[in-house]
N, C-alpha and C positions, 0 to 999 in steps of 0.2 A: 874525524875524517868521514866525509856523505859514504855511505854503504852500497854506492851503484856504481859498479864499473863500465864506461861507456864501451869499454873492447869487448865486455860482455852483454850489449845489448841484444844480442840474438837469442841468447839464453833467457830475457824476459818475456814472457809472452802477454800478449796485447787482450788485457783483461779490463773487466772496470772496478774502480778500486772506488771504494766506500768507505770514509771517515766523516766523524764528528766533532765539532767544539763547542763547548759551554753547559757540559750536560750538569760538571760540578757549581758554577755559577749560581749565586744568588739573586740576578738579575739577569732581565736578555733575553733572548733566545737560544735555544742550542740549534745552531747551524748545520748542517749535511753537507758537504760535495761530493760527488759523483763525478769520476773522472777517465775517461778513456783517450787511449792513444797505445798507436805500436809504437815500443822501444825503439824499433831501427828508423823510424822514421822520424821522431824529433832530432833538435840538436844534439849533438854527444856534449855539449855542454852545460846545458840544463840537465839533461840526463843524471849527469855524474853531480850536478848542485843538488838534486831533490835527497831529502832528507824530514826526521822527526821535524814539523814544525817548533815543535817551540825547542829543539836544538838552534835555532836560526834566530836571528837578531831581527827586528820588525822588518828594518827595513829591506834587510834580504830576502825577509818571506814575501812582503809586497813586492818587489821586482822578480820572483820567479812567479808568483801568482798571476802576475799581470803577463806573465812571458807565456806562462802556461793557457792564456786565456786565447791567446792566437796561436796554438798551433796543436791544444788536446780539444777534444770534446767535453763540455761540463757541464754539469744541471747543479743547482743549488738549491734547497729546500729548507726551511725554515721552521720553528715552532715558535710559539709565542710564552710568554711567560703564563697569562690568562687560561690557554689551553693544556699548560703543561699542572697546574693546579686543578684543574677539572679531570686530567684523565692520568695524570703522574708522567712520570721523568722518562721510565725506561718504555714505558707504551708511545709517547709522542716522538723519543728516539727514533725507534723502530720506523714508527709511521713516515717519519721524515727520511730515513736511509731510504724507503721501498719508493718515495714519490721522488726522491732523486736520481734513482737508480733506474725507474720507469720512465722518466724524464728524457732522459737519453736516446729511448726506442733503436736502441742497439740490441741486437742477439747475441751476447756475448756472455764469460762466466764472469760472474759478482763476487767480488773478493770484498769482504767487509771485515775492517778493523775489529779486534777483539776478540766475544765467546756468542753474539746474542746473532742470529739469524734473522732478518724482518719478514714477520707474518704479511702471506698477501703477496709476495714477490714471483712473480709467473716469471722467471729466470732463473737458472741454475744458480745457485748458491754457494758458497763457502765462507770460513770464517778463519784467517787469521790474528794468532796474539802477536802484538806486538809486528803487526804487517806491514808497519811504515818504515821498518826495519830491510824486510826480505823483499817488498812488492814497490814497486815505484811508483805504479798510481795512485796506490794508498798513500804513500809517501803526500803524491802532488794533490789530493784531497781533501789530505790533511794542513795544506798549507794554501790553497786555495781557500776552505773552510775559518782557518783562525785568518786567514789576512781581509778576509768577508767579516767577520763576526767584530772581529776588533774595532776596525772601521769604522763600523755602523755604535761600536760603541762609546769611538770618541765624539760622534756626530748627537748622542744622544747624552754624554754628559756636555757639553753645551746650555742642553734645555735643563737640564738639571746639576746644577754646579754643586759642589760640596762633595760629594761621593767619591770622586777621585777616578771615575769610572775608565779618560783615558789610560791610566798608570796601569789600574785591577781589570777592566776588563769583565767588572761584576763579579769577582771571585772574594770569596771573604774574607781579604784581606785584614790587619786592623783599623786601616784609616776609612775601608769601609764601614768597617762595623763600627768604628765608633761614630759614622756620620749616621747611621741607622740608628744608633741609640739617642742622637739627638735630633738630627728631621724627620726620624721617622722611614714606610718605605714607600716608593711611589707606584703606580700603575705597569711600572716595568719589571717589580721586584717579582717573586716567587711566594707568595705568601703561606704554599703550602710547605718550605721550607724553613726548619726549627728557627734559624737566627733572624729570619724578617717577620715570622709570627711574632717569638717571642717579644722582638724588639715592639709591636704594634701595640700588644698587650702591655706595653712598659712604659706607652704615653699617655 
């Protein structure tokens, strides 16, 4: 059952909620959204849908992500696989919650998923665990975030078929990995990650 009661939308307060997808991925991007909106003021029906994303079936995350796109405020921030091999995983994170969360140019508190604070964020801060749980914007972030990142990933195995990237998503599956250990990894993979090096060094 979603974790947000619409009778208690008063008791949410109208914060911006900051979540990630794809930080595990061995290809991709890891995507940010940044997400604001007072509780009393969306529908009490979407309200009471938002939930863990990947609690949610694709296509329910894309009809509340798209639901949430007319009536919260969202910034969306990106990292590349390229950048995230040059400066690592949890520093391009970081970077990406502050530039979507600065995005926004609201003066409000920053509720970001997890333990990690983003350096550089000239806005009051906080972090909750597991905040997609207790906070609804994190909730809708989080599913504005994977129904962004996904997307964009079946549009990119397309150009690169065999990976299975629609299904994975770029996570390391087996069917990925075993198309890594035969084609190899592309311009999109992670290379400073162990299973797309090793696979590189194993052609």
């Amino acid at each position: 059952m979603p974790p947000f009661d619409p009778d208690r939308a008063r008791d949410y307060p109208a914060v911006i909620g900051v979540d990630e997808v794809g930080r595990g991925a061995l290809c991709g991007p890891v995507v940010v959204a940044a997400v604001w909106f007072d509780p009393v003021a969306i529908p009490a029906s979407l309200l009471g849908a938002l939930d863990d994303s990947k609690r949610l079936a694709a296509a329910r995350r894309d009809q509340l992500a798209d639901a949430l796109l007319q009536v919260a405020r969202v910034r969306i921030a990106a990292t590349s696989a390229a950048r995230i091999d040059r400066r690592g995983i949890r520093t391009m994170t970081l970077d990406a919650m502050r530039r979507a969360a600065h995005g926004l140019a609201i003066d409000a508190l920053v509720l970001v998923d997890g333990i990690d604070r983003p350096p550089g964020l000239d806005l009051t801060c906080e972090t909750r665990v597991k905040g997609d749980a207790t906070v609804p914007q994190i909730a809708a972030a989080s599913i504005v975030a994977k129904s962004c990142r996904d997307r964009l990933l079946v549009r990119l195995a397309r150009r690169h078929p065999g990976y299975a990237w629609e299904r994975n998503a770029g996570y390391g599956t087996a069917e990925h990995l075993a198309a890594l250990a035969t084609l190899g990894p592309t311009r999109h993979h992670r290379q400073s990650f162990a299973p797309v090096s090793q696979a590189a060094l194993a052609l």
